[in-house]
SERONU-151702 format. One record per residue (C-alpha): residue number from 1; x, y, z; residue in one letter. Coordinates in nm, 3 decimals. Layout:
BEGIN
NUM / X / Y / Z / A
...
This chain:
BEGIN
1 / 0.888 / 2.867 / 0.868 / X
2 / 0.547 / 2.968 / 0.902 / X
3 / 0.602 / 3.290 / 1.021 / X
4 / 0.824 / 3.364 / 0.733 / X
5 / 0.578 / 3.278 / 0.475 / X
6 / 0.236 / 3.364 / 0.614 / X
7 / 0.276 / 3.755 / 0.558 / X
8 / 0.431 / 3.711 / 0.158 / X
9 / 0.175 / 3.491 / 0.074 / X
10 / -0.129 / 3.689 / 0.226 / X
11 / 0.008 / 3.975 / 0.032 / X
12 / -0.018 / 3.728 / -0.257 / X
13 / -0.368 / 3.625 / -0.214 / X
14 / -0.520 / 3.974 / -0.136 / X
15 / -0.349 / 4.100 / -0.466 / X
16 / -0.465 / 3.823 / -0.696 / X
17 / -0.847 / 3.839 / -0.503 / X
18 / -0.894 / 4.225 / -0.565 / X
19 / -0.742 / 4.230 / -0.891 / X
20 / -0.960 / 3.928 / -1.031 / X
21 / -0.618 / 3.792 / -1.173 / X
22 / -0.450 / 3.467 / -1.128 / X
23 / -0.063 / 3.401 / -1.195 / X
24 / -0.002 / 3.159 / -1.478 / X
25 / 0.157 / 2.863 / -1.305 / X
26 / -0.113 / 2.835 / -1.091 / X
27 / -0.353 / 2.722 / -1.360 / X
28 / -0.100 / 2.504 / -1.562 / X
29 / -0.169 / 2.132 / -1.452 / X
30 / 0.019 / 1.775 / -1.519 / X
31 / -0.281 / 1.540 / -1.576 / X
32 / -0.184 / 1.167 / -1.393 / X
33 / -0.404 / 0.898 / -1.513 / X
34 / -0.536 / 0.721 / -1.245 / X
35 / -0.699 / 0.351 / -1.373 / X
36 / -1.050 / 0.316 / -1.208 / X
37 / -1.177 / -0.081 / -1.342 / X
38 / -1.180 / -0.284 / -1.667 / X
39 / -0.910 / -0.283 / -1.967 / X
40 / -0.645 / -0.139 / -1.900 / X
41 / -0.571 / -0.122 / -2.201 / X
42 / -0.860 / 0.168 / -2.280 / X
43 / -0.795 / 0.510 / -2.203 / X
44 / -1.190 / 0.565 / -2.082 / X
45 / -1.087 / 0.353 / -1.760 / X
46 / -0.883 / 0.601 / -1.607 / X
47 / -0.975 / 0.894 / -1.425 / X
48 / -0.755 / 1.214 / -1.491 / X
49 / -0.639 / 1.374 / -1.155 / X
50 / -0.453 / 1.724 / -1.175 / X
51 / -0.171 / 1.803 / -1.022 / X
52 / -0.159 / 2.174 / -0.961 / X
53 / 0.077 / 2.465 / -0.756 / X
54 / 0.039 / 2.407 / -0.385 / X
55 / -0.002 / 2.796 / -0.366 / X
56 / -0.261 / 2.781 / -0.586 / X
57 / -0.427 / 2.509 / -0.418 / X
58 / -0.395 / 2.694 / -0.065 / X
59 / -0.576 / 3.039 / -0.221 / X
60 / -0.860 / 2.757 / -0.363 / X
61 / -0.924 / 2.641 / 0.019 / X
62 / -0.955 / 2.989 / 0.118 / X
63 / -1.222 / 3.062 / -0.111 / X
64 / -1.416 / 2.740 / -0.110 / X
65 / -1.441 / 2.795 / 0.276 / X
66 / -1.576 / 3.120 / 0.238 / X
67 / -1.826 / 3.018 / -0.036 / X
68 / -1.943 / 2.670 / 0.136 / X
69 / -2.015 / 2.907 / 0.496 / X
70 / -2.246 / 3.121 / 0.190 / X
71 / -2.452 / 2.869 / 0.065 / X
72 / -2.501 / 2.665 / 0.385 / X
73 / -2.568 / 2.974 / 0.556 / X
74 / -2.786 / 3.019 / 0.290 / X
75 / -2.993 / 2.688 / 0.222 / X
76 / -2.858 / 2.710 / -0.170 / X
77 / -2.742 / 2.393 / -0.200 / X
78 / -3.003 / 2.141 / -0.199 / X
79 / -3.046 / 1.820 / 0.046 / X
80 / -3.009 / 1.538 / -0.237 / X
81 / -2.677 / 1.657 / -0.245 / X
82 / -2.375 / 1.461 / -0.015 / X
83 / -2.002 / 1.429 / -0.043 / X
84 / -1.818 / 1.820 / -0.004 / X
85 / -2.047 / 1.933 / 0.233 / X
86 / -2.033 / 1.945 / 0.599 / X
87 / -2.312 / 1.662 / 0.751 / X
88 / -2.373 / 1.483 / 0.452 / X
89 / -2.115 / 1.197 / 0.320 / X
90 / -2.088 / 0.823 / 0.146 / X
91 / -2.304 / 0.679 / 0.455 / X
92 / -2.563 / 0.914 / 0.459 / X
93 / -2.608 / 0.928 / 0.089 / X
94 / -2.674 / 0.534 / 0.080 / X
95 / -2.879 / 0.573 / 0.438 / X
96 / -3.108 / 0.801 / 0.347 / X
97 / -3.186 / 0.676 / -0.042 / X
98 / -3.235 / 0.334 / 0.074 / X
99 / -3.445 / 0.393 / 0.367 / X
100 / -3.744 / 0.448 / 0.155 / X
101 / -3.686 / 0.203 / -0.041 / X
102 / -3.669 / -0.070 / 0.201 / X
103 / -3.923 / 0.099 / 0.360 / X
104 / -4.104 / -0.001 / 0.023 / X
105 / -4.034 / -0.338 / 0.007 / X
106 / -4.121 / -0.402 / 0.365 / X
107 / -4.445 / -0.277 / 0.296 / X
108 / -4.495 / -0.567 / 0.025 / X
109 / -4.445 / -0.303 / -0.241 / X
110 / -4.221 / -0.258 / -0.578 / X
111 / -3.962 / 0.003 / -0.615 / X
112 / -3.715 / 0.122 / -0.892 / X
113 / -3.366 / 0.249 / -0.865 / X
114 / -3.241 / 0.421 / -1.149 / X
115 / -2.894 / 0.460 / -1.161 / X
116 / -2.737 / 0.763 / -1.403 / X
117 / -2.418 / 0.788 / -1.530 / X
118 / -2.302 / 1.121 / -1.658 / X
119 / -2.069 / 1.084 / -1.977 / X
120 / -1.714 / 1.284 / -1.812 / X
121 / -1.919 / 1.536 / -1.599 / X
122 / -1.635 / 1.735 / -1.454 / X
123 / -1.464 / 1.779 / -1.800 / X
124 / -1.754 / 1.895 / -1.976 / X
125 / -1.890 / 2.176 / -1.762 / X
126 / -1.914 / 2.490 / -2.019 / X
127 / -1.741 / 2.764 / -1.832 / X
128 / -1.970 / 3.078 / -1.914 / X
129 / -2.291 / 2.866 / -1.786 / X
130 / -2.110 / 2.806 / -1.455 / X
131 / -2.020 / 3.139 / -1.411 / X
132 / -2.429 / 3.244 / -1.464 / X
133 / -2.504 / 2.982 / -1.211 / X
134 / -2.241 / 3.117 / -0.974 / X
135 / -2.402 / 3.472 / -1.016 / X
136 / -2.745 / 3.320 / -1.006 / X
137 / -2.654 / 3.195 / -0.647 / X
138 / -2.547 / 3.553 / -0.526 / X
139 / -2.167 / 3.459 / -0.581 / X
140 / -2.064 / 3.794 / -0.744 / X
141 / -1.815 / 4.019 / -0.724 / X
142 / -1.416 / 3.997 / -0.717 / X
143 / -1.461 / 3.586 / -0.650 / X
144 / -1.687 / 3.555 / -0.965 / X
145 / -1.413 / 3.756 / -1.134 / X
146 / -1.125 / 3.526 / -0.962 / X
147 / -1.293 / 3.212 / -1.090 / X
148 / -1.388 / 3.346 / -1.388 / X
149 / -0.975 / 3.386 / -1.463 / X
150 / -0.912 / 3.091 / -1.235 / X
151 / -1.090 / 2.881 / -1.539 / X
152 / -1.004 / 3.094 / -1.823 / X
153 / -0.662 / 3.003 / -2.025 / X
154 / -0.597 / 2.686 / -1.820 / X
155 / -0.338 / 2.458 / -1.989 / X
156 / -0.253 / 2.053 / -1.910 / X
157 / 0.024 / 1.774 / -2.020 / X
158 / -0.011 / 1.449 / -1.939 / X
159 / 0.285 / 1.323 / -1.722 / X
160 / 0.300 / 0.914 / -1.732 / X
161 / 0.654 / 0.765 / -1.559 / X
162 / 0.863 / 1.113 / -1.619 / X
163 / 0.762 / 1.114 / -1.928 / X
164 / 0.543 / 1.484 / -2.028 / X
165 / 0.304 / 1.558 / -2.317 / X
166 / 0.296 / 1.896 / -2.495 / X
167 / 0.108 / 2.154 / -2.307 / X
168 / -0.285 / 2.179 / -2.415 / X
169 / -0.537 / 2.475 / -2.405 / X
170 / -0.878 / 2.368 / -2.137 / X
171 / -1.150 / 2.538 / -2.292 / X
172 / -1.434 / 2.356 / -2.042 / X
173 / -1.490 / 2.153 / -1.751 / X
174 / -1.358 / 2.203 / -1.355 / X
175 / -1.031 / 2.001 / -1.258 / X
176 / -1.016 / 1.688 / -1.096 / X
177 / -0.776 / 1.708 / -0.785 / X
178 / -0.867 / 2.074 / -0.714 / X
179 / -0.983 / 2.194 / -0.441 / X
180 / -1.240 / 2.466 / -0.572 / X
181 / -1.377 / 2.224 / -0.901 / X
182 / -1.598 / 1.969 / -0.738 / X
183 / -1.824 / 2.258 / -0.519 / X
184 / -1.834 / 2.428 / -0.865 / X
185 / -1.963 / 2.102 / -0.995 / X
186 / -2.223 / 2.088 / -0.679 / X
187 / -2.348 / 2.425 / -0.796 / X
188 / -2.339 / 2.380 / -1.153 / X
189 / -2.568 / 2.067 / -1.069 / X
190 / -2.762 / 2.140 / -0.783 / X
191 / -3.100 / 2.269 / -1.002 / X
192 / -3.095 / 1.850 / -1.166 / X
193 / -3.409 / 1.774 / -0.967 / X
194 / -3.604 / 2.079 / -0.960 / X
195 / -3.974 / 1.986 / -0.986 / X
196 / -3.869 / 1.590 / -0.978 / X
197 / -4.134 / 1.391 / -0.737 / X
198 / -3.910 / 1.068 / -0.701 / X
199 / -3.649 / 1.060 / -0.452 / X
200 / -3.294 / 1.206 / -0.607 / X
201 / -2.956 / 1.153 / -0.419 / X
202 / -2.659 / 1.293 / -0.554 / X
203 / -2.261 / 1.219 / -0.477 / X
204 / -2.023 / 1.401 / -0.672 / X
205 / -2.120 / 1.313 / -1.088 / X
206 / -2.331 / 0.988 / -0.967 / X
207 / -2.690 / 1.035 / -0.933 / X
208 / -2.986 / 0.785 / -0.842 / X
209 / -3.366 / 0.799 / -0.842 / X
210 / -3.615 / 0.600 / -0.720 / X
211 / -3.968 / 0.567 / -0.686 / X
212 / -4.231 / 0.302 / -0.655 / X
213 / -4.353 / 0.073 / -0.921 / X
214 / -4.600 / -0.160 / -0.789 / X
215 / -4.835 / 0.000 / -1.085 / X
216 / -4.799 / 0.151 / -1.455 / X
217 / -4.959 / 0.499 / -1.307 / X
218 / -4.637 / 0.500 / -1.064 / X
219 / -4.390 / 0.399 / -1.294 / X
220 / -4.501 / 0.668 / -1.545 / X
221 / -4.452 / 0.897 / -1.314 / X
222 / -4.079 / 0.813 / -1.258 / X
223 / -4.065 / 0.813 / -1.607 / X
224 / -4.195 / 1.223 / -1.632 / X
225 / -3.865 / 1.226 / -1.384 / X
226 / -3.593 / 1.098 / -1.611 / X
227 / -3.764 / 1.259 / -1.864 / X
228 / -3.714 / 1.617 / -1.672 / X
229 / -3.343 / 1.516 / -1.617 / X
230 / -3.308 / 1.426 / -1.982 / X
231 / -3.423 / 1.784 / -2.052 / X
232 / -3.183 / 1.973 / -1.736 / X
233 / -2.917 / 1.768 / -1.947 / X
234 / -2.962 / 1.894 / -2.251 / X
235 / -3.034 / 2.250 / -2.180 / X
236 / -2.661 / 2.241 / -1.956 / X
237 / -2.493 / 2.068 / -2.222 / X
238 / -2.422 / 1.741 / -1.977 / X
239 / -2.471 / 1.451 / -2.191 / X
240 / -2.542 / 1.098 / -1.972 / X
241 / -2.357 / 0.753 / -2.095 / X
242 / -2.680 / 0.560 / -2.157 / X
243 / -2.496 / 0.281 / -2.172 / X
244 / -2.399 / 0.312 / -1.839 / X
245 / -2.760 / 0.374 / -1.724 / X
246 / -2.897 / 0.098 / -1.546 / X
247 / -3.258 / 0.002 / -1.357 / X
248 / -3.274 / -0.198 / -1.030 / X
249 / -3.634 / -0.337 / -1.050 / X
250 / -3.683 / -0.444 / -0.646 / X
251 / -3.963 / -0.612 / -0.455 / X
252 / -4.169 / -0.927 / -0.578 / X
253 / -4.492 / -0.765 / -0.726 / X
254 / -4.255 / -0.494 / -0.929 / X
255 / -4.397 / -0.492 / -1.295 / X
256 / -4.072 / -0.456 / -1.428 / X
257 / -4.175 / -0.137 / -1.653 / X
258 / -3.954 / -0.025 / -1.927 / X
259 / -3.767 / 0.292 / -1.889 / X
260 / -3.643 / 0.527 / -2.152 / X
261 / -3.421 / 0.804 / -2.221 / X
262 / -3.470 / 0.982 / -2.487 / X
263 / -3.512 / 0.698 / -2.804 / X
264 / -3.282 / 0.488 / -2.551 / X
265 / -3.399 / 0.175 / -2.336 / X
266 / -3.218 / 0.210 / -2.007 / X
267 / -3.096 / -0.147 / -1.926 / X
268 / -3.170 / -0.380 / -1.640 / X
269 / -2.926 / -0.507 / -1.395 / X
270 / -2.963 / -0.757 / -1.160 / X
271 / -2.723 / -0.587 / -0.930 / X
272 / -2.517 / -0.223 / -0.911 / X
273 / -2.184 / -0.145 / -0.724 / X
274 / -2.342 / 0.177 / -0.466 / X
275 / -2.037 / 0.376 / -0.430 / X
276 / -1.833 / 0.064 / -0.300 / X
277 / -2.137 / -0.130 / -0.184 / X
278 / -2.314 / -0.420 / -0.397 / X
279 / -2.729 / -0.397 / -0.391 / X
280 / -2.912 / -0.660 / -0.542 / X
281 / -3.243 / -0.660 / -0.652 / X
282 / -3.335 / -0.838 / -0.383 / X
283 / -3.229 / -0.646 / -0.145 / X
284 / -3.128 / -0.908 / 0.063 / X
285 / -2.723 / -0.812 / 0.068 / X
286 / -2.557 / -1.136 / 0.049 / X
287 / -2.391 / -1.022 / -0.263 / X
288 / -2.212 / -0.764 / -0.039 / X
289 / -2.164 / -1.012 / 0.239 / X
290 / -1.980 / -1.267 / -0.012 / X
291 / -1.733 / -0.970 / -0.189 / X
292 / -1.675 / -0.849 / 0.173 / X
293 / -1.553 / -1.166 / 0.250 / X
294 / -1.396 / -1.249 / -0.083 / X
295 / -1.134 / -0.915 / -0.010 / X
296 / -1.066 / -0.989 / 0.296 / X
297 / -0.989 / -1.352 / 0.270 / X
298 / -0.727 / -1.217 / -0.035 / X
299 / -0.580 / -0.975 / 0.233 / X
300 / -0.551 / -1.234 / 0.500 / X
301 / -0.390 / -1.522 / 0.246 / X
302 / -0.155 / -1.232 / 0.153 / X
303 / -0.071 / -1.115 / 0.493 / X
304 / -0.007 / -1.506 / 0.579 / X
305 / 0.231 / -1.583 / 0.265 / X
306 / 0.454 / -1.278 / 0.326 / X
307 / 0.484 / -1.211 / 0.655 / X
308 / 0.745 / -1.390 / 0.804 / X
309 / 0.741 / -1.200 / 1.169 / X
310 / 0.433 / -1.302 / 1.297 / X
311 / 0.421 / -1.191 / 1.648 / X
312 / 0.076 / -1.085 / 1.803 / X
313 / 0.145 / -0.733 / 1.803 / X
314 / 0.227 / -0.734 / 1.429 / X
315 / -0.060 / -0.989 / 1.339 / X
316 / -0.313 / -0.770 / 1.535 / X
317 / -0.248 / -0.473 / 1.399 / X
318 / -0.258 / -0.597 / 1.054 / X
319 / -0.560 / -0.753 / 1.110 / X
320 / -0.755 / -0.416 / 1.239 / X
321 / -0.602 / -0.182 / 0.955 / X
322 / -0.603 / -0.415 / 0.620 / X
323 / -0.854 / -0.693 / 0.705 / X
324 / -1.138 / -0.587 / 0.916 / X
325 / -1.236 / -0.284 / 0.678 / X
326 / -1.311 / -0.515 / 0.416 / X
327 / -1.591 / -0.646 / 0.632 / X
328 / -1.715 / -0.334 / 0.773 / X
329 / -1.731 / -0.079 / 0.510 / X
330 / -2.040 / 0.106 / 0.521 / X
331 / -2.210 / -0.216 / 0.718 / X
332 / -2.447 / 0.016 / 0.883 / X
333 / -2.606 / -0.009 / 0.491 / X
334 / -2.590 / -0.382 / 0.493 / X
335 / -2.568 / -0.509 / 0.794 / X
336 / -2.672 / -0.909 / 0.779 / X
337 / -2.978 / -1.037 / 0.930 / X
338 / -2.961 / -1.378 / 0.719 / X
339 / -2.781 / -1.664 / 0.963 / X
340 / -2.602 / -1.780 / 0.683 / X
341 / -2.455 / -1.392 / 0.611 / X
342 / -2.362 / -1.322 / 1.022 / X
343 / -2.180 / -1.679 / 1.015 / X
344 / -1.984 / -1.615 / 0.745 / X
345 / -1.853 / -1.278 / 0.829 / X
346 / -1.760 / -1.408 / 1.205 / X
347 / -1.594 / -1.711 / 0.994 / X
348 / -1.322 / -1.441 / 0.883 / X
349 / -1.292 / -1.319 / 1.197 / X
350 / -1.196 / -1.679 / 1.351 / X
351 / -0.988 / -1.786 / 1.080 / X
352 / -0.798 / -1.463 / 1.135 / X
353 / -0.723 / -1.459 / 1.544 / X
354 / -0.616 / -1.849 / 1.480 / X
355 / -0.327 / -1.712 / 1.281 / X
356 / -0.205 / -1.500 / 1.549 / X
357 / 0.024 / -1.712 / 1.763 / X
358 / 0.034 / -1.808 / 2.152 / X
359 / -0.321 / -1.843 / 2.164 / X
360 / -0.307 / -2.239 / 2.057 / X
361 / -0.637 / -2.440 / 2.220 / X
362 / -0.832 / -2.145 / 2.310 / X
363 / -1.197 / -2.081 / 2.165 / X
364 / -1.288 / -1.815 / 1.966 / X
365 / -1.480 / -1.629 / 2.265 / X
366 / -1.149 / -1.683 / 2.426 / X
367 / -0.911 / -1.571 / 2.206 / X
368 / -1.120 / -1.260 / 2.162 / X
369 / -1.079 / -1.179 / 2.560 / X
370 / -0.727 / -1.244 / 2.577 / X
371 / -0.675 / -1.018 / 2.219 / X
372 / -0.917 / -0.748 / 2.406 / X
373 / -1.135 / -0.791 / 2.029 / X
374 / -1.536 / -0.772 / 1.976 / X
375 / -1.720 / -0.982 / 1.800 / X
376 / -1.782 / -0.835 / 1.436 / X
377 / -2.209 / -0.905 / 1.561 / X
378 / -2.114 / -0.690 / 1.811 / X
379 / -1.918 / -0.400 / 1.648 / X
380 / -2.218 / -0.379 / 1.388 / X
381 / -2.432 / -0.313 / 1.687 / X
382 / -2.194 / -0.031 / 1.765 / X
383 / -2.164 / 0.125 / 1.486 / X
384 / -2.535 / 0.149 / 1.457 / X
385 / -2.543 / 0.331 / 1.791 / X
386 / -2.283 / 0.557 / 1.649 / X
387 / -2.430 / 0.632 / 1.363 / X
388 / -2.805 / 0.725 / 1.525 / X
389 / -2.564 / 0.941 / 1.789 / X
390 / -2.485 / 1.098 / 1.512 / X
391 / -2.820 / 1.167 / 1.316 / X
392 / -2.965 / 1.288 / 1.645 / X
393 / -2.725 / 1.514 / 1.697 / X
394 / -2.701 / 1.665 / 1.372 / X
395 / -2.355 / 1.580 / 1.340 / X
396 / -2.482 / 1.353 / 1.042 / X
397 / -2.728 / 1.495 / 0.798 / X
398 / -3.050 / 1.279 / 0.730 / X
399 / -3.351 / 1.363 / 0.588 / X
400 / -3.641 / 1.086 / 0.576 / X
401 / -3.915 / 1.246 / 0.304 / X
């Protein structure tokens, strides 16, 4: 089959490259709401995915993999960015932000996390500004002219249960489930912190800054920072959800100063959900440690209840595919060092190899010989020596400024 197809559609793809033209159907998308948290009842809590031609979607992988080899070969794309780039990902983006920080707070200073929300980012991009960034980058020629119609006369329908909407004209914005829109985002972005002294990390349309705050002189100066971004915003036409906004104020001498955008107070949170992970103001990462737990206690009452084979094999491998990631997800970010934390997590750990039958009288260190498990202690000690494996040898990205 893929001998048969391979010369048709290359004869496809050269044709629409040269010409700069894209066939209809391959920019016609059914939109499939996907609910992210809150009321369900409010459209604003789901995230619009498209669903596009396959074909399409195979001549947008070509491309992107010629244009990502570009701008790394290149140094375009700058460091604060992770996520769609080769190196850089959801660990290293929380490694390398809150390395300073702690770093900080160690130190027996204050530090502020700033946490910006852009109001729909990928459906706002204006289309004719992209395409000057895209040129700006050296991205010219018959792929400018490709994207250029890849974006231009797009239509959607929303497609809920079978049921379709009428078709819509797209007049901005990159699509969500495409393979080419989020490294057009990256670009369209990737000037935010030009001139900005705090340290900026960047993952997809989420942003954070931080910078210490142990003094008003310090604070003002992170302050001059949003202020900058508040200005890139404008100027792109990317408008921020203030509302969404919020300010981490960590370390015990942190005077707590007030930050603004624009007229706008940005509020203070005790906590923030990190891309999956729960940091606290004081840093400390029990908060993460108790929802950790929380999940996977739900996944192991559930697995109990309705599972009525409960042989080893079975048990086991439920255990290592829908329980144990609850308690290890990104733990090389908050790895316990509290007593009360490490017992806890193990606590899961116990409760679950009980459940798993023929190993009746046996202690834990036993039952974890005889199921050929680790300790959770030491699998976060592993994973640690992974991850640094990894940094060393470049095959993680991680820049400490």
């Amino acid at each position: 089959m893929r001998d048969i197809i391979c010369r048709p559609l290359t004869l496809l793809f050269q044709k629409s490259l040269s010409e700069g033209v894209v066939p209809s159907d391959w920019k016609h998308a059914n939109i499939t709401p996907i609910f992210k948290k809150g009321d369900r009842s409010n459209l604003s809590n789901y995230r619009p995915i498209s669903l596009t031609c396959i074909t399409g979607k195979v001549m947008e992988a070509i491309i992107k993999e010629k244009m990502v080899d570009y701008l790394d070969s290149n140094n375009i794309l700058r460091d604060s960015q992770h996520v769609f780039r080769r190196g850089r990902s959801y660990l290293t983006n929380l490694l390398e932000f809150f390395e300073e920080a702690t770093q900080e707070v160690d130190d027996k200073k204050a530090y502020d996390v700033i946490y910006l929300d852009f109001q729909k980012a990928f459906h706002v991009v204006p289309h004719k500004r992209l395409l000057l960034k895209l040129k700006a980058t050296g991205i010219l020629g018959t792929v400018v002219t490709w994207i250029d119609n890849w974006l231009t006369d797009r239509k959607q329908r929303g497609v809920i249960r079978g049921t379709m909407s009428q078709w819509a004209c797209v007049h901005s914005g990159v699509p969500q489930g495409s393979i080419l829109g989020p490294l057009l985002f990256l670009i369209y972005r990737n000037d935010i912190d030009t001139n900005i002294y705090s340290k900026l990390v960047k993952f997809a349309d989420d942003t954070k800054v931080g910078g210490l705050a142990d003094t008003e002189l310090a604070a003002q100066q992170l302050q001059r920072d949003i202020d900058l971004i508040s200005d890139w915003a404008d100027t792109w036409q990317m408008k921020f959800n203030i509302d969404k906004c919020k300010v981490l104020h960590v370390g015990s001498r942190n005077i707590k100063y007030r930050y603004f955008m624009g007229p706008t107070e940005i509020k203070v949170a005790d906590y923030e959900k990190d891309l999956g992970v729960y940091v606290d103001a004081s840093m400390s990462h029990s908060r993460q440690c108790g929802e950790a737990i929380k999940k996977a206690n739900r996944m192991l009452g559930y697995i109990s209840r309705c599972v009525e084979f409960k042989s080893r094999e079975v048990m086991l491998r439920l255990y290592n595919s829908l329980v144990r990631p609850h308690l290890e997800y990104f733990v090389q970010v908050w790895s316990p060092y509290l007593k009360k934390d490490i017992a806890a997590l193990e606590k899961m750990q116990r409760r679950a190899t009980r459940m798993i039958p023929g190993l009746i009288g046996m202690s834990y260190e036993e039952r974890l010989v005889e199921l050929n498990l680790f300790s959770l202690k030491q699998r976060r000690l592993r994973g640690d020596m992974i991850q640094v494996y990894k940094i060393l040898t470049g095959l993680d990205v991680f820049l400490i400024t």
